[in-house]
Structure formats: C-alpha cells, structure tokens
Backbone as a printed PyTorch tensor [residue, N CA C, xyz], in Angstrom:
tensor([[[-10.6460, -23.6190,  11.7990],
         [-11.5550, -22.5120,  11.6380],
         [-10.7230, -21.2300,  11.5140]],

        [[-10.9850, -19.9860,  10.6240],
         [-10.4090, -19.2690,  10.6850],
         [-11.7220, -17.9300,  10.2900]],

        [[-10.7080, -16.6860,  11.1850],
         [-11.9540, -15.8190,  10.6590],
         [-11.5150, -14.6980,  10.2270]],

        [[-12.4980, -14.1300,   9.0850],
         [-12.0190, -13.6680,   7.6810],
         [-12.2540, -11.8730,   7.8680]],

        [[-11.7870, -10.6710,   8.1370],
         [-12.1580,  -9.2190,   8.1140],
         [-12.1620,  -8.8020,   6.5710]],

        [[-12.8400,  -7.9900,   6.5560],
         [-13.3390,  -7.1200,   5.3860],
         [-13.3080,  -5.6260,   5.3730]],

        [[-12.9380,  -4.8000,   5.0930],
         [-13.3270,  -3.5690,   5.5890],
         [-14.2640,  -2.5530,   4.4340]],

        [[-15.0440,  -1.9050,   4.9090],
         [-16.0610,  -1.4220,   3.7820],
         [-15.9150,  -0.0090,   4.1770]],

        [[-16.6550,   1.4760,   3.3410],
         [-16.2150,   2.6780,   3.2760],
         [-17.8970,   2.8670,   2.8120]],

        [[-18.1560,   4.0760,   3.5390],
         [-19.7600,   4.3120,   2.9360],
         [-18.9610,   5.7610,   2.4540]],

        [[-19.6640,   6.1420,   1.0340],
         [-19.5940,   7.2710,   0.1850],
         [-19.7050,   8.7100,   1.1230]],

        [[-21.1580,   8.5220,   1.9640],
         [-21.3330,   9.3310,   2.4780],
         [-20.3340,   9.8970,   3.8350]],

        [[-19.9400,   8.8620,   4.1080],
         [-18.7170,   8.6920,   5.3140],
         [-17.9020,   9.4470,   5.1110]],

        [[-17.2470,   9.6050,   3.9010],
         [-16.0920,   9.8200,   3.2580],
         [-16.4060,  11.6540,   2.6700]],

        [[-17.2980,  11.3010,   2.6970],
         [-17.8630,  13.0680,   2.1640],
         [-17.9450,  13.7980,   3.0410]],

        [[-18.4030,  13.3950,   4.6990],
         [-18.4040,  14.1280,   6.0350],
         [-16.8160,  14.4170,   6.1560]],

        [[-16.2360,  13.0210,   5.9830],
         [-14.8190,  13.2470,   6.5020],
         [-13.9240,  15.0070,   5.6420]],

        [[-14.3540,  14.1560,   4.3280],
         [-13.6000,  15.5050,   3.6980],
         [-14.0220,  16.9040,   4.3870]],

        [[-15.0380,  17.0160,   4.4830],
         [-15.9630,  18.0750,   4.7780],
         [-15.5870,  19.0430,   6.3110]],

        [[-15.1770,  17.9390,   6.8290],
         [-15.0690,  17.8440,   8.6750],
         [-13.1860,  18.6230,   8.3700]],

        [[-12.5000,  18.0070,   7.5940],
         [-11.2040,  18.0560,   7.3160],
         [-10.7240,  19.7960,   6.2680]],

        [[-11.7060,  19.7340,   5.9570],
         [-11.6570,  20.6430,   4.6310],
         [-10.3250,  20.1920,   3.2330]],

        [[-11.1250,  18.9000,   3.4500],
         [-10.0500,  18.0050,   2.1750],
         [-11.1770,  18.4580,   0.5540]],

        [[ -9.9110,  18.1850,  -0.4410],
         [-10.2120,  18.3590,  -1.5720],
         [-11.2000,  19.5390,  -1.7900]],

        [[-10.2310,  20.8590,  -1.8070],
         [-11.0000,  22.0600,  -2.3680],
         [-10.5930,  22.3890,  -3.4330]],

        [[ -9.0300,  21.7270,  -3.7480],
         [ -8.7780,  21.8860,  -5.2680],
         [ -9.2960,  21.1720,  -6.2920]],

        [[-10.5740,  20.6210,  -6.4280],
         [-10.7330,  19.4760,  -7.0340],
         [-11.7160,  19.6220,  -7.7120]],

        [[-12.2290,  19.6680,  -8.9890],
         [-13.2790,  20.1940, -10.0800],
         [-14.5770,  19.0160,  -9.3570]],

        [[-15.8770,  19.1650,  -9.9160],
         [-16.4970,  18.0060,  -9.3220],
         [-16.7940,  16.3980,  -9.5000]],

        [[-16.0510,  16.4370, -10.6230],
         [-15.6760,  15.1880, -11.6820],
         [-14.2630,  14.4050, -10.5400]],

        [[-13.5360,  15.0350, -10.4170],
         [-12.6800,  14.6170,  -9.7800],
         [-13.2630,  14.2640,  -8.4060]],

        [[-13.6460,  14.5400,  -7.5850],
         [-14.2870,  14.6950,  -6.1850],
         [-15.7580,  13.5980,  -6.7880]],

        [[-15.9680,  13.5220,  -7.2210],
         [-16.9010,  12.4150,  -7.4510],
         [-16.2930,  10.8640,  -7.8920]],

        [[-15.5610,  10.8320,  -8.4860],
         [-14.6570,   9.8230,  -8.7990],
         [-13.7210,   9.5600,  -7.8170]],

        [[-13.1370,  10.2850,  -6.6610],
         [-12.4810,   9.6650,  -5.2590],
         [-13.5790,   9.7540,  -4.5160]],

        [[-15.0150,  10.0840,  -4.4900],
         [-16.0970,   8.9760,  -3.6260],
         [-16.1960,   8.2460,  -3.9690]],

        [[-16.3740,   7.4240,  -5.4730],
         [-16.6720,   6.3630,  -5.8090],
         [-15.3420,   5.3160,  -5.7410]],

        [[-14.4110,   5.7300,  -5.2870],
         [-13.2670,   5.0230,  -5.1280],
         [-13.6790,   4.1700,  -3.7510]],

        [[-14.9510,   4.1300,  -3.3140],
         [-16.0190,   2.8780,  -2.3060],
         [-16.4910,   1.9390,  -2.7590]],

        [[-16.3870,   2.4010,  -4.0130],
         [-17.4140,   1.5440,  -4.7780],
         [-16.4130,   0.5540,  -5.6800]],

        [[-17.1070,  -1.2420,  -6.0130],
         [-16.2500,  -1.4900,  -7.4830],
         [-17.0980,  -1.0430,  -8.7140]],

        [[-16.5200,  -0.7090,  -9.9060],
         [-17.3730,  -1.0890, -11.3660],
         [-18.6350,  -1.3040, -11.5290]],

        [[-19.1150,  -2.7930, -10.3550],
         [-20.1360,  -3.2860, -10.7730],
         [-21.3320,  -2.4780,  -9.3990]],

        [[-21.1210,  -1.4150,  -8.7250],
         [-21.7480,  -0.5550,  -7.9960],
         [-21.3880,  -1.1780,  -6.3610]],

        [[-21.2850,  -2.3840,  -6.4030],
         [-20.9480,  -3.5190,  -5.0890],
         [-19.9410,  -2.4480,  -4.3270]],

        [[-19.9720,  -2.6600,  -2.7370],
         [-19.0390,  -1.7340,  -2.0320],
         [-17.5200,  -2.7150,  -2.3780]],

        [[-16.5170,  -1.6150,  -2.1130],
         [-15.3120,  -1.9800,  -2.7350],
         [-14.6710,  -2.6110,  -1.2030]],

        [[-13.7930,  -3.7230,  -1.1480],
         [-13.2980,  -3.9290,   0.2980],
         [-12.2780,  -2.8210,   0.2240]],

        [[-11.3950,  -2.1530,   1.3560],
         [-10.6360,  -1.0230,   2.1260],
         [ -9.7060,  -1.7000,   1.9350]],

        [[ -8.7190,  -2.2960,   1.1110],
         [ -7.3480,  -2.6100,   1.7020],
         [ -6.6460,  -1.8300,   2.0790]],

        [[ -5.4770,  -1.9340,   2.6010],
         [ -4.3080,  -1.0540,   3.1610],
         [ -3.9980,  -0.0990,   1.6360]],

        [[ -3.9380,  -1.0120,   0.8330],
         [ -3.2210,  -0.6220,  -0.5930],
         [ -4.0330,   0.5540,  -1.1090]],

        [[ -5.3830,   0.3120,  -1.0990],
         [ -6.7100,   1.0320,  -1.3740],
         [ -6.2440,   2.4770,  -0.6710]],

        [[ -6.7490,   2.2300,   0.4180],
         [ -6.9340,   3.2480,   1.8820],
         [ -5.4340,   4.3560,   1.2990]],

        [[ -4.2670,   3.2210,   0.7090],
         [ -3.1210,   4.4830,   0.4400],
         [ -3.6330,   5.3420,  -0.4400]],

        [[ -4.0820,   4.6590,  -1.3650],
         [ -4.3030,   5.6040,  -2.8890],
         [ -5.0840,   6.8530,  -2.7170]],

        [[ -6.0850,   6.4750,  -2.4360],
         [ -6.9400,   7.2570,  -1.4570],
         [ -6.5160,   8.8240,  -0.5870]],

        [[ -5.6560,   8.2580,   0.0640],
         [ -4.8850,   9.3650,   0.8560],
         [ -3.6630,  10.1440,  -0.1140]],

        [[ -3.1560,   9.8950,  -1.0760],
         [ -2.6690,  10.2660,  -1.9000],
         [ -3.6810,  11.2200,  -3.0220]],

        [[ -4.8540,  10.3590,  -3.0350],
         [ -5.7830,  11.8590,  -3.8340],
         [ -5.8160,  12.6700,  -2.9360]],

        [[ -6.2940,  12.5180,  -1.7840],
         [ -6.5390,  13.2540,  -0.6360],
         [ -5.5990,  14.8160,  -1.1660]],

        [[ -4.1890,  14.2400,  -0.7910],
         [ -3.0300,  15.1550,  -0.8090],
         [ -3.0110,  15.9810,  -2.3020]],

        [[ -3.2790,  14.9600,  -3.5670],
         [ -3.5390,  16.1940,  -4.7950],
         [ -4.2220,  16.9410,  -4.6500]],

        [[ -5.2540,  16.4740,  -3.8520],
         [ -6.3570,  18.0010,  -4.2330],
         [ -6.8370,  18.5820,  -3.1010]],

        [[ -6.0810,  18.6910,  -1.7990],
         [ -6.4320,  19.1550,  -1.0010],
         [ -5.1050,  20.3240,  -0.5680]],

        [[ -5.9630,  21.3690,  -0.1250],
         [ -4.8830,  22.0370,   0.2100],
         [ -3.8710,  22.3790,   1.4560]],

        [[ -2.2310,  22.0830,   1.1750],
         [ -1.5000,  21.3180,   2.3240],
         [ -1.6550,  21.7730,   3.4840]],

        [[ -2.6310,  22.7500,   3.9450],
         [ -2.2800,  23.2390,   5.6830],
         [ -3.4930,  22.4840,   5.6880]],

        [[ -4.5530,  21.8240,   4.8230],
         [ -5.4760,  20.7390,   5.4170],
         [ -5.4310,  19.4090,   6.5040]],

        [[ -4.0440,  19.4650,   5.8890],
         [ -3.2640,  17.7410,   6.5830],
         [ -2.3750,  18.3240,   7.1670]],

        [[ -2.0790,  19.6440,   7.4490],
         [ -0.6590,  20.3670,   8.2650],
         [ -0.5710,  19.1550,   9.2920]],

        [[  0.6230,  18.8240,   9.7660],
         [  0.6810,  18.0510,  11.1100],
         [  0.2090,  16.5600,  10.9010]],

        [[ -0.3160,  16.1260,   9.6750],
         [ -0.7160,  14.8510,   9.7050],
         [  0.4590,  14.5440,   8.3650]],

        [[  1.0210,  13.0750,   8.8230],
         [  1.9070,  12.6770,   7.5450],
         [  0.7450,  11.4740,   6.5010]],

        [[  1.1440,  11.3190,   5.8510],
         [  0.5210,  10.3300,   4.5880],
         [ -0.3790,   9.3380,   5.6470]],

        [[  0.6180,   8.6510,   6.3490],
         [  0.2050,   7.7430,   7.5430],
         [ -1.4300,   7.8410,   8.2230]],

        [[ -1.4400,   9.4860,   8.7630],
         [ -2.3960,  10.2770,   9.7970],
         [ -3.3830,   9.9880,   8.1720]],

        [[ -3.3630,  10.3210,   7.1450],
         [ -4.7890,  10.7330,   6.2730],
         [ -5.0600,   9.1620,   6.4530]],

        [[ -4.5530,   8.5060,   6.0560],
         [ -4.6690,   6.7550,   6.0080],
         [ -5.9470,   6.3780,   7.2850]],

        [[ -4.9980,   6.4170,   8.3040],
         [ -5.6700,   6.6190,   9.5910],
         [ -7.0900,   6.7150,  10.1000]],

        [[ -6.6920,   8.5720,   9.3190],
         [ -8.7250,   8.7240,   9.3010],
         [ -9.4820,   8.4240,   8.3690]],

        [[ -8.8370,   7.7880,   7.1900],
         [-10.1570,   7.3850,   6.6600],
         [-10.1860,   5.8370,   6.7430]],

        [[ -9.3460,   5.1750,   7.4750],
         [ -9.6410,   4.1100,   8.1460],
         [-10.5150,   4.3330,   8.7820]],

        [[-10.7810,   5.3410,  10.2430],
         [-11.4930,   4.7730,  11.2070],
         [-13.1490,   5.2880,  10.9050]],

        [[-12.7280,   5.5290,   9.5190],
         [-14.6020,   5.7860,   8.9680],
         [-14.6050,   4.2930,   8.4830]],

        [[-14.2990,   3.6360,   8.1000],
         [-14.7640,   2.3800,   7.8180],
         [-15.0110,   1.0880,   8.4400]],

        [[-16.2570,   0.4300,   8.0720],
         [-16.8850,  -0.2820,   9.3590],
         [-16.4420,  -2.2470,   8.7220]],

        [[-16.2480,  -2.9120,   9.3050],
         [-15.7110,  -4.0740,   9.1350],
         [-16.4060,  -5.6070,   9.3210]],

        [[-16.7230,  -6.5410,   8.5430],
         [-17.4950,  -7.1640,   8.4300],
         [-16.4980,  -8.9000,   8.1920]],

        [[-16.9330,  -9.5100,   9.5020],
         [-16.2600, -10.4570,   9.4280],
         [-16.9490, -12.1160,   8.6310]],

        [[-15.9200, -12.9230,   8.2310],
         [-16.6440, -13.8160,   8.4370],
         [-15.9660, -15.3440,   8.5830]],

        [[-16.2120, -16.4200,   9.0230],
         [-15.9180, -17.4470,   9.4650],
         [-16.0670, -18.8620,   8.6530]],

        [[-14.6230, -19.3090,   8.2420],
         [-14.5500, -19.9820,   7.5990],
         [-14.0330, -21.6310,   7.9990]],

        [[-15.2740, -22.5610,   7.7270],
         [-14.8810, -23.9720,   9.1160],
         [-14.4730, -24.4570,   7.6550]]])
C-alpha cells in the first residue's frame, strides 16, 4: 500500500497572498492574470503544486514585484509562502 500527496493552489488564495505581500505591482493585468492561472492546467482542471511549479511561480513573483516586497525573504521564503497557501489531497494506492 502506498499513499499518494497532491498539492493544489486556489486562484483566489494566491491573489490574497499577493495582496497581503504587496507582490506584483509591476505587472500590467494580462500578466497578473496569467500567474493566477498558473493554478490552473489548459483544460481549466486545478494544476498539481510541484516543487518545480511552486519555483516558477516565485520567480514571476520576483519579475514583477517590487524588491523591498520580498526584502529579507530569499527565492526559498517566496516558495515557502505560497506553499503554505496550498491545501493537499491524498490518496491511497493498494
């Protein structure tokens, strides 16, 4: 038996966070709409959080946000918090 984690990102989650952070003020609204939907896949389905994901992510973060936003937090710290907005859904495989 083994059991399987998932991690998921709600849009709206991610919009408080910025908000709470004062992330992405450099960012037209095309852009800032397209790293919310970076929750989502293609086919509208929520996207799983990988580590790999969660980086990219924090790397838009850093283009378009401005740097005394993340003062004191390294690449690592943005990762972090928008990890602990995301809620995790297991499942079990006999």
């Amino acid at each position: 038996m083994k059991i399987k984690e998932t991690r998921y990102m709600n849009a709206s989650d991610l919009r408080k966070l910025c908000i709470e952070h004062d992330w992405f003020t450099r960012a037209d609204n095309e852009a800032y709409s397209k790293f919310l939907n970076m929750t989502r896949k293609r086919t509208g389905e929520s996207a799983p959080m990988t580590a790999n994901r969660l980086l990219d992510m924090a790397l838009v973060v850093q283009q378009y946000s401005d740097p005394e936003t993340y003062e004191g937090m390294d690449l690592e710290g943005i990762v972090f918090s928008l990890c602990e907005i995301c809620y995790s859904c297991f499942r079990i495989e006999y």
